[in-house]
N, C-alpha and C positions, 0 to 999 in steps of 0.2 A: 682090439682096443685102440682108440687114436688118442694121440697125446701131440701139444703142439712140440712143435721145435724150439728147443729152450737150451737148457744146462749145456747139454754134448755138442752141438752143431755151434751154436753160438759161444761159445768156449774155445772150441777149438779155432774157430774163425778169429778170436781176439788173441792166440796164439801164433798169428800170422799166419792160419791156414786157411785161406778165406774161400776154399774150396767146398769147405761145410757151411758155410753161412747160407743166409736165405730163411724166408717166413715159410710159412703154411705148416702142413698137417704131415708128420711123419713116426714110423713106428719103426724099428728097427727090430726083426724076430730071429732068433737060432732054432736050428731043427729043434720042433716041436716046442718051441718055448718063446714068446715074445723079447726081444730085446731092446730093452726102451730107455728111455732119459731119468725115469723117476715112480713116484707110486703109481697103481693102478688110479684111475679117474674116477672119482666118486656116483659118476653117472654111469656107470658100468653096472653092466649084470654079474650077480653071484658068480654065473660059470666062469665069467671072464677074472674075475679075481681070483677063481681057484684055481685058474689054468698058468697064473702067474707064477713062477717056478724062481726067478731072477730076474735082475737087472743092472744097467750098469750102475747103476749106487752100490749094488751088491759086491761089484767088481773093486770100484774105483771110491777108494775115499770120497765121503759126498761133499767134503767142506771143498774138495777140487773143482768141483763143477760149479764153482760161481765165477762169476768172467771175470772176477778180477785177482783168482788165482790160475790164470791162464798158463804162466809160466810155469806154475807150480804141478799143473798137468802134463804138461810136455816132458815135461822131468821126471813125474811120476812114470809116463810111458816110456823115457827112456831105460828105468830100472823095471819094467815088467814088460819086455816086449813079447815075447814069446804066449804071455796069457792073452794079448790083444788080439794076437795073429791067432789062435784060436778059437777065438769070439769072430773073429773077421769070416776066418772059414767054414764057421757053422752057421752062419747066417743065409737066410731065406732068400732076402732081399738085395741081390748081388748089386742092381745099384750104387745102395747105400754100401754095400763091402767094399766098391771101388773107393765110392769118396772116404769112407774113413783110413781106406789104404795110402792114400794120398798123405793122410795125414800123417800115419805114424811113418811110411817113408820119410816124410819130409825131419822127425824128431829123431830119428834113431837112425839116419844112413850113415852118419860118422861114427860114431862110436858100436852101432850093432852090424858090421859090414858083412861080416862071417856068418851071421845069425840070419838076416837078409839073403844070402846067396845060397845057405839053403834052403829057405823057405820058399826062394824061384825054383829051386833043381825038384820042390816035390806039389808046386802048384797046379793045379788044373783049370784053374778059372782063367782065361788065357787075357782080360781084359786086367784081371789082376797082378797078374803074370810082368805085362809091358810094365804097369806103375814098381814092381818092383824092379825092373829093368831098368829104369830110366834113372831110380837114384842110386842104379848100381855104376852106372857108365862110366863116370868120370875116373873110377879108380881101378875100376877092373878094364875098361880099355887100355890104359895104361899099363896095366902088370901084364896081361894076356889078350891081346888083341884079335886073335885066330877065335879062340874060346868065344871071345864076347860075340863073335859074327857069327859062332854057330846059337849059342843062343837066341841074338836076335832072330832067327830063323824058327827057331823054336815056338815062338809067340803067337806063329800062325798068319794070317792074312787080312786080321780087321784092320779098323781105324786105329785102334789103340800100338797095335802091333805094327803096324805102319809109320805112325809117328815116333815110337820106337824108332823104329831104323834112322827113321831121316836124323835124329838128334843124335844118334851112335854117328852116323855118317862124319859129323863135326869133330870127334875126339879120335876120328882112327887116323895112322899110316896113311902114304900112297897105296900100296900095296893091298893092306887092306879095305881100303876104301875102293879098289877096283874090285876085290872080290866080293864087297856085297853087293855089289852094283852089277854084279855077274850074275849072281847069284835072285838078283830079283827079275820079275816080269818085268815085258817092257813097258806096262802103264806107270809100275811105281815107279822102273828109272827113271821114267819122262817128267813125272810127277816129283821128283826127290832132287832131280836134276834142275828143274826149275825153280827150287828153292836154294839150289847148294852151287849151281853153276858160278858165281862170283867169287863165292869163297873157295871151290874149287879152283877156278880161273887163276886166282891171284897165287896160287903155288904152281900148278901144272899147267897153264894156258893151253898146251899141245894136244897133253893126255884130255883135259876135258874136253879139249873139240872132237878129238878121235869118238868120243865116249855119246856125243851130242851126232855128231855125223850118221852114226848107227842105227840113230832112234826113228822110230817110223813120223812119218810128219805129223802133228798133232800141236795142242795151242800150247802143251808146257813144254813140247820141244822149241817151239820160236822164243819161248820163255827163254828156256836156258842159256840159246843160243842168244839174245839179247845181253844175259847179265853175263856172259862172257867177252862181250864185244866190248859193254863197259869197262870191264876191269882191267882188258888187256892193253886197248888202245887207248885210254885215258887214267886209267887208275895204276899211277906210282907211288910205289910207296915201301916198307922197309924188306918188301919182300923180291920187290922188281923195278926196275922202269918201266915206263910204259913204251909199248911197244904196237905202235899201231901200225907198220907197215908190216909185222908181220900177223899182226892181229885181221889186215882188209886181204892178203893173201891167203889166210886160211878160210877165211867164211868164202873166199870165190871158190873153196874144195866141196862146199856143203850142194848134195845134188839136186835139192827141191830147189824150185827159180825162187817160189815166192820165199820161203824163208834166208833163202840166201839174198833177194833184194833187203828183205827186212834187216834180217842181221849187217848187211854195208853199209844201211843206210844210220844203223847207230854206229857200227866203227867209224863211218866218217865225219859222225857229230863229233865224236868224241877230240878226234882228231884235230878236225877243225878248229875246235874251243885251244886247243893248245899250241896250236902250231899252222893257221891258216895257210900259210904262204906255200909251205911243203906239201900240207894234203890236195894245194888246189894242182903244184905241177904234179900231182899224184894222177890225177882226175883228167889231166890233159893229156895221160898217155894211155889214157882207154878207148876203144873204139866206140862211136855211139851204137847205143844199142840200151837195152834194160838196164845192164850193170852201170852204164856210165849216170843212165837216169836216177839211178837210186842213188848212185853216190853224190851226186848233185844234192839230189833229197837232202841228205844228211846233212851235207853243208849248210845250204838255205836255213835248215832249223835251228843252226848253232849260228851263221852271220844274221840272222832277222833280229836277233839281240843288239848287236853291239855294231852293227856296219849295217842298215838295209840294207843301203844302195846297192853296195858291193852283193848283198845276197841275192835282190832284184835281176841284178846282170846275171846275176848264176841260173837264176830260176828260166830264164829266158832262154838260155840254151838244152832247156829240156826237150827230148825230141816228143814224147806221148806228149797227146795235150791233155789230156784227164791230170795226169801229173804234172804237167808246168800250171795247168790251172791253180791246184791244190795249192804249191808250191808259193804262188805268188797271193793266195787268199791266206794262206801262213804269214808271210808277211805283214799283211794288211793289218792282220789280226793282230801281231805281236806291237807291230807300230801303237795303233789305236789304243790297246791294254795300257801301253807305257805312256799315252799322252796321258790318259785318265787316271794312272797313278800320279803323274807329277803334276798336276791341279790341286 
């Protein structure tokens, strides 16, 4: 039977869950029984009316399903949650089971928390599983953080269960934020760490270079290693100063050449931008060679703004000429950009 998307999806979306919204053609079915928005369609065949068993009008007060007692629905699903999640798990259309799981997660993770964490301890739809995971996080990291990292684990290895982690990653410990990160492969560290390296940075600068050092070279380890260079050598704030001398000393640990040019070459942006004078006698006591090239780099990109000249000079003692080229077409570039904004 097809029915458009009307009452249930558009309801719930005008209830701030805009994860249901959207047009076209959708049918929601429970084993052996369609599960839908409203009556069978008048253009249906006999059989399909008599195969109609229930619906969610059946379920759900119908005067709810008009979008302008949206709220009125949320609330109703916060005092029936248990019949939802029944309906959720007897449905055909897993899909549609996540996006409505979405929903009533989002109405019922404060008030039914208890109610929720056993519905994860006996789910098997493991896409289902992470969305109840994720509106579990914030309270149950905090009461039990060991627990929450074995769960997370539990979720399995999709995307769902991936994104999982990385959002657990933000509410744990050190402690425990190193054991899931032990605990995963190396592509999601690399992949989790290039999203979390900054925020990690800004509390353990050390631990996440250690953690980044380890990782096989790949483009979301130069990530990570990137937003660690930011934070540590330029970004102070109430958790640290900045600290970029010891920020350009730990990326010369890192053993790939190229990620460790890349990564000096933002610590010494960073640097730069705050404290020229110190990061240039920084750079005068490196031998030439690659490292001293990139740290140049980095400079160039933070004086092309506010001083060429001064960057011009820098760019000039580049020993590659590929990279003094670059170097000095950066400037060219940043120059020209700023005449054409102030016209």
């Amino acid at each position: 039977m097809v029915l458009t998307r009307h009452s249930w999806l558009e309801v719930l979306a005008g209830a701030g869950l805009a994860v249901l919204a959207g047009t076209g053609v959708i049918s929601f079915r429970l084993a052996g029984r369609p599960f839908t928005s409203g009556p069978p369609s008048p253009t249906g065949s006999s059989s399909e009316v008599r195969n109609v068993r229930g619906t969610i009008a059946d379920e759900i007060p119908r005067h709810l399903l008009a979008p302008e007692n949206a709220v009125q629905l949320a609330r109703w699903m916060e005092d029936h949650p248990g019949q939802v999640m029944d309906q959720i798990d007897a449905m055909e259309d897993r899909e549609q089971a996540a996006l409505l799981t979405k929903a009533l997660v989002k109405s019922i993770q404060g008030p039914h928390y208890d109610l929720l964490l056993n519905w994860l301890t006996r789910q098997r739809d493991k896409p289902v599983a992470a969305l109840i995971f994720r509106g579990l996080i914030p309270r149950l990291a905090g009461e039990n953080p060991e627990h929450c990292v074995a769960l997370a684990f539990g979720l399995g290895d999709g995307e769902d269960a991936r994104n999982a982690r990385d959002e657990l990653f933000f509410f744990l410990p050190l402690d425990q934020r190193m054991r899931l990160l032990n605990q995963q492969n190396p592509d999601e560290r690399a992949w989790l760490m290039s999203r979390r390296a900054y925020a990690f940075g800004d509390r353990a600068p050390d631990l996440c270079l250690q953690v980044i050092r380890d990782l096989p070279k790949s483009e979301h380890a130069g990530q990570a290693l990137e937003g660690l260079m930011k934070v540590w050598a330029g970004g102070a704030n109430v958790w640290h100063l900045a600290d970029p001398v010891s920020a350009v000393k730990g990326v010369m640990t890192i053993p790939d050449a190229e990620m460790k040019e890349n990564g000096l070459r933002v610590a010494m942006s960073e640097w730069t931008r705050t404290d020229p004078d110190l990061a240039a006698k920084w750079v005068n006591l490196l031998p030439s060679g690659p490292d001293r090239d990139a740290a140049i780099g980095g400079m160039v990109n933070s004086l092309a703004v506010k001083d060429p000249e001064r960057a011009m000079e820098w760019a000039g003692t580049i020993t590659d000429e590929a990279s003094r080229s670059k170097a000095m077409g950066h400037i060219r570039r940043t120059v020209s950009d700023k005449g054409r904004e102030a016209q």
